[in-house]
Each structure stands twice: as structure tokens, then as C-alpha cells.
KOLBAZA-261673 format. One record per residue: residue in one letter; x, y, z of N, C-alpha, C, O, CB in turn. Coordinates in steps of 0.05 Angstrom, whole numbers, plus 5000, padded with zeros to 4 digits. Glycine has a CB too. Example, Ala and Ser with C-alpha at 12.3 -4.5 7.8 and 13.67 -1.06 7.14 Angstrom:
// residues 2
+------+------+------+------+------+------+------+------+------+------+------+------+------+------+------+------+
! type !  n.X !  n.Y !  n.Z ! ca.X ! ca.Y ! ca.Z !  c.X !  c.Y !  c.Z !  o.X !  o.Y !  o.Z ! cb.X ! cb.Y ! cb.Z !
+------+------+------+------+------+------+------+------+------+------+------+------+------+------+------+------+
!    A ! 5264 ! 4886 ! 5156 ! 5246 ! 4910 ! 5156 ! 5264 ! 4934 ! 5156 ! 5285 ! 4934 ! 5169 ! 5226 ! 4911 ! 5181 !
!    S ! 5257 ! 4955 ! 5142 ! 5273 ! 4979 ! 5143 ! 5258 ! 5001 ! 5157 ! 5268 ! 5023 ! 5161 ! 5282 ! 4988 ! 5114 !
+------+------+------+------+------+------+------+------+------+------+------+------+------+------+------+------+
This chain:
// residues 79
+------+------+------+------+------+------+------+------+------+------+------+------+------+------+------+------+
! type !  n.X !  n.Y !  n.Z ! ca.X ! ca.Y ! ca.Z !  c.X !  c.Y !  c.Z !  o.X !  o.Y !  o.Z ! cb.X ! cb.Y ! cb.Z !
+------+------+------+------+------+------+------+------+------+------+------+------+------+------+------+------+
!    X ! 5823 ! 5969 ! 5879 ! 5829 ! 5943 ! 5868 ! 5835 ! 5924 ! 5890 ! 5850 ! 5929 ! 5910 ! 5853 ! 5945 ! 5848 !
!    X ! 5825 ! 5903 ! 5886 ! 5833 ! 5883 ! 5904 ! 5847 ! 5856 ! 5895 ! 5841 ! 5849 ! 5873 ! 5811 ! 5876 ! 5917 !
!    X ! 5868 ! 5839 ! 5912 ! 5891 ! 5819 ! 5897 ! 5860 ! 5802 ! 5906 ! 5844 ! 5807 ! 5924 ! 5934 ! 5809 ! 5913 !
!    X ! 5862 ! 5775 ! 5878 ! 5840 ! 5752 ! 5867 ! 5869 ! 5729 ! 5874 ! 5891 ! 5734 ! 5885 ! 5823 ! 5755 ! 5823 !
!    X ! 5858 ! 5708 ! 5864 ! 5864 ! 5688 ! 5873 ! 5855 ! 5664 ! 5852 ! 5834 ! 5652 ! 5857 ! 5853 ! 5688 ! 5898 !
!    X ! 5873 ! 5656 ! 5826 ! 5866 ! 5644 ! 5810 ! 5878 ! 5605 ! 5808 ! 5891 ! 5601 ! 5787 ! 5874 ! 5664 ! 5789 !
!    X ! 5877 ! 5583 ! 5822 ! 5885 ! 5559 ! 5823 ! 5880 ! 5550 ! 5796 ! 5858 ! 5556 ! 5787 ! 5875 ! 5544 ! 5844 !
!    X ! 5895 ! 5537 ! 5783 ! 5884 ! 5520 ! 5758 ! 5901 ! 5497 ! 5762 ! 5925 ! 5496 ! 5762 ! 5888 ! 5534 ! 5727 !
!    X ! 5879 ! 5469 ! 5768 ! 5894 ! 5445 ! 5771 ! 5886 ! 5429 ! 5741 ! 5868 ! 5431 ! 5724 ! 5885 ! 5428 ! 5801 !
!    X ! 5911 ! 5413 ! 5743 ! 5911 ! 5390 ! 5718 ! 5923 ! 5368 ! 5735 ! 5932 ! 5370 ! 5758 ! 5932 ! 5399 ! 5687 !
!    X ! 5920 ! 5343 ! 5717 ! 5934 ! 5316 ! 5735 ! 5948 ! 5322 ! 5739 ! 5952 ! 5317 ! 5763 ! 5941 ! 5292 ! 5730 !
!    X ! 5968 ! 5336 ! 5726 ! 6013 ! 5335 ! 5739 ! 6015 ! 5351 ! 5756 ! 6033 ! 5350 ! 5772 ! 6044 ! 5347 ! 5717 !
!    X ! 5995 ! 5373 ! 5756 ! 6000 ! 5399 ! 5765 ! 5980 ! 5423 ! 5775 ! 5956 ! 5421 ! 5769 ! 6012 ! 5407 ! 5747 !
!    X ! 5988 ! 5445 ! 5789 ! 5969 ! 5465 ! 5801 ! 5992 ! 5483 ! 5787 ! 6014 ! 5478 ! 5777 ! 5961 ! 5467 ! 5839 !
!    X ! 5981 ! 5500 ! 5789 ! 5995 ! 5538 ! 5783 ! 5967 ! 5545 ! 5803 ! 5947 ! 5532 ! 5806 ! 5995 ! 5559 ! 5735 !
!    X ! 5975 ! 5570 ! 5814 ! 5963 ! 5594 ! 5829 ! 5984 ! 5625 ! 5819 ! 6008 ! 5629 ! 5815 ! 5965 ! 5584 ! 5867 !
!    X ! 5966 ! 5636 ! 5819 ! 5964 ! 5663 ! 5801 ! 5957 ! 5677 ! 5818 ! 5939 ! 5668 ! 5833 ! 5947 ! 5667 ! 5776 !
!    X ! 5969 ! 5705 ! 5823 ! 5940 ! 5723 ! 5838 ! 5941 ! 5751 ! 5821 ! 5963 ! 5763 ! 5818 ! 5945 ! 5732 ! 5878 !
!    X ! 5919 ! 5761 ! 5812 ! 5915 ! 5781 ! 5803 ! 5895 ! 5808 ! 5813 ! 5872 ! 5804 ! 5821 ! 5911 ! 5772 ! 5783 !
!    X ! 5906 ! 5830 ! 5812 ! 5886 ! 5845 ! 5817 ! 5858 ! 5857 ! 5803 ! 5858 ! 5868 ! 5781 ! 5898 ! 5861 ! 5823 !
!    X ! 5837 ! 5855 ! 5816 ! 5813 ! 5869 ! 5801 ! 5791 ! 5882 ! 5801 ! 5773 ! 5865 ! 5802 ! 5806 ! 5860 ! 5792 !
!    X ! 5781 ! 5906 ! 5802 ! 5768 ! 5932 ! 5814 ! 5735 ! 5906 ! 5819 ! 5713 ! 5918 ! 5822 ! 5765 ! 5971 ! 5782 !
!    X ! 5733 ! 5881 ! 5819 ! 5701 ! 5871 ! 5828 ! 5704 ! 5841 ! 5821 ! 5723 ! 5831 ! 5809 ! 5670 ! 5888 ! 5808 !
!    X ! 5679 ! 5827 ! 5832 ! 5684 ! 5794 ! 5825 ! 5676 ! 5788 ! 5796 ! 5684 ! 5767 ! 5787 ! 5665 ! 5772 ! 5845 !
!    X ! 5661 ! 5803 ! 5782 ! 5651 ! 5812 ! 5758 ! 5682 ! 5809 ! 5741 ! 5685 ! 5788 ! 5728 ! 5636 ! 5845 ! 5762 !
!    X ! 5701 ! 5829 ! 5741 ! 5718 ! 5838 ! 5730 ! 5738 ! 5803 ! 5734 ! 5743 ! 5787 ! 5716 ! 5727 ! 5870 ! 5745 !
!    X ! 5742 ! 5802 ! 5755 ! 5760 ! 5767 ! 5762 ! 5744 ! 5743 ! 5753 ! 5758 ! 5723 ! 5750 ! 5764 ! 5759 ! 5800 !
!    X ! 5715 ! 5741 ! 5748 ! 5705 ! 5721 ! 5742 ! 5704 ! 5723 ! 5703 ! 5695 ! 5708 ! 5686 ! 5676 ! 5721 ! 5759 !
!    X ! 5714 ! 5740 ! 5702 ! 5712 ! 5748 ! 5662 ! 5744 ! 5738 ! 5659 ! 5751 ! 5722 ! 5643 ! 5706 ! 5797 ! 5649 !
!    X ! 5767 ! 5755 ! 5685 ! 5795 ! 5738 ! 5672 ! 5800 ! 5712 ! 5682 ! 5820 ! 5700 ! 5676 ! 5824 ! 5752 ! 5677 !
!    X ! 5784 ! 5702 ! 5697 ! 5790 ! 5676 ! 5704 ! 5777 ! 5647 ! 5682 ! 5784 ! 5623 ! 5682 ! 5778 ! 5675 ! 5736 !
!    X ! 5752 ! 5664 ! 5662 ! 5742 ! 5648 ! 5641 ! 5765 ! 5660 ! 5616 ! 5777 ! 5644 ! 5603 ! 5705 ! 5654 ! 5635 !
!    X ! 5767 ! 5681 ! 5613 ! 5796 ! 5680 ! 5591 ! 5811 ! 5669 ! 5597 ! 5820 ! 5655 ! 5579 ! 5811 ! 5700 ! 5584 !
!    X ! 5823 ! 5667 ! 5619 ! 5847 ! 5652 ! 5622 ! 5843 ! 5622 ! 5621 ! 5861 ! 5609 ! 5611 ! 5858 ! 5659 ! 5647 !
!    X ! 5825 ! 5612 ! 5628 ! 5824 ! 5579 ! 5633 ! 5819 ! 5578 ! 5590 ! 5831 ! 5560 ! 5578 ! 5784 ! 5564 ! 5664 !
!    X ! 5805 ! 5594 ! 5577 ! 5799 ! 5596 ! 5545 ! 5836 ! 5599 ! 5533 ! 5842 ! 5588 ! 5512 ! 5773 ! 5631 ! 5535 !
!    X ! 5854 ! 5614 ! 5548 ! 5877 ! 5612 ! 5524 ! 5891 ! 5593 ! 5541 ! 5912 ! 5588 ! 5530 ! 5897 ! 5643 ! 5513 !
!    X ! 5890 ! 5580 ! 5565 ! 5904 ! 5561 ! 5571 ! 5890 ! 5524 ! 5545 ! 5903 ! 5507 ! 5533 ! 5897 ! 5562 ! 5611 !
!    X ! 5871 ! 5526 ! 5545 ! 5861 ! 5519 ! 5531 ! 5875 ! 5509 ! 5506 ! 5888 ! 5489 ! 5502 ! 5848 ! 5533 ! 5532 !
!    X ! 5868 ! 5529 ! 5492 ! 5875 ! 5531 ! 5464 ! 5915 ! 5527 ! 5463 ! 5929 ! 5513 ! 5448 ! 5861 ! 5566 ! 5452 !
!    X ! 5922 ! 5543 ! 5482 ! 5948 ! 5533 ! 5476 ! 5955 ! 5499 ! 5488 ! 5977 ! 5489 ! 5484 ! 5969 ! 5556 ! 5491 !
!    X ! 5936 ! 5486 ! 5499 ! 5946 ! 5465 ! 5504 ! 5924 ! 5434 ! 5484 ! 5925 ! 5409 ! 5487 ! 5947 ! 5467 ! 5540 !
!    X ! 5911 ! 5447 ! 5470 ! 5899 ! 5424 ! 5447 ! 5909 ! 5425 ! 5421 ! 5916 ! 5447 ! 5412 ! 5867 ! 5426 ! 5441 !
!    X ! 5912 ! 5401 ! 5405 ! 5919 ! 5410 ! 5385 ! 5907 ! 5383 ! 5373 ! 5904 ! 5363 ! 5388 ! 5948 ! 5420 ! 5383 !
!    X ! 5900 ! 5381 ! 5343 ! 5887 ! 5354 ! 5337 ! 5906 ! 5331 ! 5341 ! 5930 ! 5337 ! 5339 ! 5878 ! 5352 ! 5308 !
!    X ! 5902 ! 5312 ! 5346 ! 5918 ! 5283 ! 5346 ! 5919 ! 5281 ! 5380 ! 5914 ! 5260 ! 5391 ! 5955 ! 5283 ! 5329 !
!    X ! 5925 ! 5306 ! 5394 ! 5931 ! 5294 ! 5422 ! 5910 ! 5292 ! 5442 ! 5887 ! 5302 ! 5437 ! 5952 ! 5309 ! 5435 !
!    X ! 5914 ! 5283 ! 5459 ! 5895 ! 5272 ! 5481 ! 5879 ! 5298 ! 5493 ! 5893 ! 5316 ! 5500 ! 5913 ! 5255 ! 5506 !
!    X ! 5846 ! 5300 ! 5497 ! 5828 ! 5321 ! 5509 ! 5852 ! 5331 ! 5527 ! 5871 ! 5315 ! 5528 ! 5796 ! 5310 ! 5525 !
!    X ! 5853 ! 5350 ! 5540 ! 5858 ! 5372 ! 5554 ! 5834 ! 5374 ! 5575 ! 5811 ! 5382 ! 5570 ! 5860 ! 5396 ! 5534 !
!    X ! 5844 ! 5366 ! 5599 ! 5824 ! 5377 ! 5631 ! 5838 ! 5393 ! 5646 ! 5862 ! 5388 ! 5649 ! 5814 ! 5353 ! 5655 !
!    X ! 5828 ! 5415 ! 5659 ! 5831 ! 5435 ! 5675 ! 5821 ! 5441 ! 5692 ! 5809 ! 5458 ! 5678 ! 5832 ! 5449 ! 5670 !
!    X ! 5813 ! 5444 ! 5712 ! 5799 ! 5456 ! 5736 ! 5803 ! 5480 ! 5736 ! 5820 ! 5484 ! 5719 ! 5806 ! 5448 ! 5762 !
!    X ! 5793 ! 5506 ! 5750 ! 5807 ! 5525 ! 5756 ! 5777 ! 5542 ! 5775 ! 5752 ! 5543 ! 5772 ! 5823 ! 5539 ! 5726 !
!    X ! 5795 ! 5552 ! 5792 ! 5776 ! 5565 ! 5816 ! 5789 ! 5595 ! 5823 ! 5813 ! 5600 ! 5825 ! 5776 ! 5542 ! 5847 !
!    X ! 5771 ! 5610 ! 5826 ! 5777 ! 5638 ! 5828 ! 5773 ! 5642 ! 5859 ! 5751 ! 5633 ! 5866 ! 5757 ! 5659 ! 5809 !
!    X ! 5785 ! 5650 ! 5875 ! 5773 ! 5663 ! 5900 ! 5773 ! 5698 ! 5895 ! 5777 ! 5713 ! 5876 ! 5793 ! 5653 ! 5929 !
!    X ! 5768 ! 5700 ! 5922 ! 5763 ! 5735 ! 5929 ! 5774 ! 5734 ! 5942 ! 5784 ! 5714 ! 5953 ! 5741 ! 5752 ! 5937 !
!    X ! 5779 ! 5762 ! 5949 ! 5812 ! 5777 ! 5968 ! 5797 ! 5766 ! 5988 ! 5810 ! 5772 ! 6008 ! 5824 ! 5818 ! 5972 !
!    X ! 5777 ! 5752 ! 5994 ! 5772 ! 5740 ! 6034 ! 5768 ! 5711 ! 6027 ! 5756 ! 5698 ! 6044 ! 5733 ! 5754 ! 6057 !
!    X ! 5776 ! 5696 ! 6003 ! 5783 ! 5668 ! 5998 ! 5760 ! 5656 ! 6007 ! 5755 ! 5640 ! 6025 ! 5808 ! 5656 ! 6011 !
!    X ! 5745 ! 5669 ! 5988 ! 5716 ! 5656 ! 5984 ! 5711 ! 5656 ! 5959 ! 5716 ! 5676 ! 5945 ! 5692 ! 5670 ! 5996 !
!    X ! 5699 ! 5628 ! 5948 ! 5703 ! 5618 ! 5926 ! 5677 ! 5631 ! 5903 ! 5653 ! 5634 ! 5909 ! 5705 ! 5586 ! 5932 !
!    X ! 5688 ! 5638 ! 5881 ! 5667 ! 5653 ! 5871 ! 5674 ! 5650 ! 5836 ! 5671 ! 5667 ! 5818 ! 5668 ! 5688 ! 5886 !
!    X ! 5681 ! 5629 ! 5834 ! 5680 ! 5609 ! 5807 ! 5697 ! 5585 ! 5810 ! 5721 ! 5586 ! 5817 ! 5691 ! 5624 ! 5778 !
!    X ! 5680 ! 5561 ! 5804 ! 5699 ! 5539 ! 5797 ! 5690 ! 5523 ! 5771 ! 5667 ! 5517 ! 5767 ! 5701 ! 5520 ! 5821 !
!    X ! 5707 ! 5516 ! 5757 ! 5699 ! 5506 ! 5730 ! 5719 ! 5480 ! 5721 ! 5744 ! 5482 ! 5723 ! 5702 ! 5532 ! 5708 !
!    X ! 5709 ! 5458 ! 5713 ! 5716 ! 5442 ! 5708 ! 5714 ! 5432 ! 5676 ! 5694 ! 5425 ! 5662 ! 5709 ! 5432 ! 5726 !
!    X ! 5739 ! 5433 ! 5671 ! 5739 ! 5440 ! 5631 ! 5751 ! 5412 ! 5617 ! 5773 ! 5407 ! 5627 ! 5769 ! 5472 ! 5619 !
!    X ! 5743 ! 5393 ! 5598 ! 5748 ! 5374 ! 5577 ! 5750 ! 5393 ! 5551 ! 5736 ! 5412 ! 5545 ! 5725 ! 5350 ! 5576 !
!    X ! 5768 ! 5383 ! 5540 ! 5772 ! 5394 ! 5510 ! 5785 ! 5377 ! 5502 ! 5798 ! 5360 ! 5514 ! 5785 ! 5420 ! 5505 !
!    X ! 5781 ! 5383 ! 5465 ! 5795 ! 5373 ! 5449 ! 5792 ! 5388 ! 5419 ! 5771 ! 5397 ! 5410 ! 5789 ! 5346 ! 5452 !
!    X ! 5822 ! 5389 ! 5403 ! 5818 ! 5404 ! 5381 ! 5800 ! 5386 ! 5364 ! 5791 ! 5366 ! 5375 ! 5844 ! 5412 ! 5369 !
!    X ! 5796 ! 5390 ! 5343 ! 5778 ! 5370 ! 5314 ! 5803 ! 5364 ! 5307 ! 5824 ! 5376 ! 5306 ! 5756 ! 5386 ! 5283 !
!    X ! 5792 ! 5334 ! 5301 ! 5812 ! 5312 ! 5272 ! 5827 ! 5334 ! 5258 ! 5817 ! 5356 ! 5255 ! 5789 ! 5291 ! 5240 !
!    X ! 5845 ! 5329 ! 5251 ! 5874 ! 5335 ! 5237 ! 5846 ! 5343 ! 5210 ! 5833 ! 5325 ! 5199 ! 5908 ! 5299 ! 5232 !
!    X ! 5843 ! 5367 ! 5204 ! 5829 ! 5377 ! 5176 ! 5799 ! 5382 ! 5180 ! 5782 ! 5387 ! 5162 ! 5832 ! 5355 ! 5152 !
!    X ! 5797 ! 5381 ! 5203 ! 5758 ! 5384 ! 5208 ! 5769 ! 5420 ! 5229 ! 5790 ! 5428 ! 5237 ! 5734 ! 5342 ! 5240 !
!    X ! 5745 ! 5427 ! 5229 ! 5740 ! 5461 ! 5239 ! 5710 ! 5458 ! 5251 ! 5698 ! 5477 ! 5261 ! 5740 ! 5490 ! 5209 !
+------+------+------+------+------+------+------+------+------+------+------+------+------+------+------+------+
């Protein structure tokens, strides 16, 4: 297993994370879940889209996902 390297920026703020994971395969699958329940816990209808960045490196901090995310829940009663 090798320690990853997960940044997720927003306007106010960065968090960095590091997690371990047996391939870039394996870190590039929790670095798209993770940016998906950061997500969801931060939209909700009425409030303003939700943007995120977030970039994965490898244990030699070489970059090997970066994703740049807009969201927004549906109107208060739409799915």
C-alpha cells in the first residue's frame, strides 16, 4: 500500500487528506467518492451551486486526477 495525497479546494478553503491505497486505480475511485459525498452533503435546494476542486497525487506527488465540480440540488420539490 502506498500513502495518496487528496487536496480539495473551495473559495474559503483547502483540506488535504492522505490516504493509503494498494494502486492509482484504487485512489482515483476514492478520490471521485469522496469529492460525490462531499458533494451531496454540501447542496441542498434553495442554496447557492457548490464548487470544489480536488486533485489526487501519488506517493511521488505526481498528479493523477484533478477535477473541477459545480453543483446544485433541484428546486425545493423537483428530483
Amino acid at each position: 500500500m502506498a500513502l495518496y495525497r487528496y487536496i480539495v479546494t473551495q473559495s474559503d478553503k483547502e483540506l488535504v487528506l492522505e490516504n493509503e491505497a494498494v494502486s492509482d486505480a484504487v485512489a482515483y475511485r476514492e478520490g471521485v467518492r469522496f469529492a460525490a459525498e462531499m458533494l451531496a452533503e454540501q447542496s441542498s435546494p434553495g442554496l447557492e451551486p457548490v464548487s470544489l476542486g480536488l486533485v489526487v497525487l501519488d506517493p511521488f506527488a505526481r498528479e493523477i486526477l484533478r477535477v473541477d465540480i459545480q453543483a446544485s440540488a433541484p428546486p425545493d420539490g423537483g428530483s
